[in-house]
N, C-alpha and C positions, 0 to 999 in steps of 0.2 A: 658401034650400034647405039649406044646409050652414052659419047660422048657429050651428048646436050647438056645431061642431065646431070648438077652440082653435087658432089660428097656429100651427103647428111649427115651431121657430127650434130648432136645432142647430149646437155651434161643431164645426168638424173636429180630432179629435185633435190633441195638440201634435207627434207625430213627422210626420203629414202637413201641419203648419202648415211643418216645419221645411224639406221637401222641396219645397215650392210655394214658398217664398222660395227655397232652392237651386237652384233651377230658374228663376229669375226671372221667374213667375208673380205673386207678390206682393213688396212690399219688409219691408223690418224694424220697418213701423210697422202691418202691416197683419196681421188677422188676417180668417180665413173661415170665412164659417156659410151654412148651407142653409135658405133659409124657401122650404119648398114644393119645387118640383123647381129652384129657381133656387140657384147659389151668386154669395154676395158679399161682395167681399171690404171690408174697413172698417177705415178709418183709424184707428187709437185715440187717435193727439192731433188732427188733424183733426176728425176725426167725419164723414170723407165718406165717402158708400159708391159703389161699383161694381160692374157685373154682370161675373160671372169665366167664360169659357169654358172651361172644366172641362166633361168628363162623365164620367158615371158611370165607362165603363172606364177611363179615367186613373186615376181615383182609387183603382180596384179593383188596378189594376197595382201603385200605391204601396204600398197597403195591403198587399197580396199578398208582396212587396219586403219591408217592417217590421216584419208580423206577425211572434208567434210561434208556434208548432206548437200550434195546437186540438183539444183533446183535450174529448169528451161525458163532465159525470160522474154515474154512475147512482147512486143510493145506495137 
């Protein structure tokens, strides 16, 4: 039914890569990416992965926390 449609694999920004290891959610070898509504985080000398309990609002909070002021631009 939905073979058209390609995998989505997104890695999470590097400032919320930094904050989910400061927070000891991930460690220093590990980075996270979203395929589909799951995140996971992946070893990059390993090569293991794992499913991260993260949701959305967390991540919305961090983002929210790092962002800077978004401004719409019309031209």
């Amino acid at each position: 039914m939905f073979q058209h449609l390609k995998e989505l694999i997104v890695y999470l920004p590097d400032d919320i890569q930094k904050i989910l290891r400061k927070n000891g959610l991930t460690n220093e070898h590990e980075v996270v990416l979203k395929e589909g509504d799951v995140y996971i985080a992946v070893n990059v000398i390993a090569k293991s992965r794992r499913v991260l309990n993260v949701t959305d609002s967390l991540l919305e909070k961090y983002t929210s926390a790092t962002s800077t002021t978004r401004r719409i631009l019309k031209g």
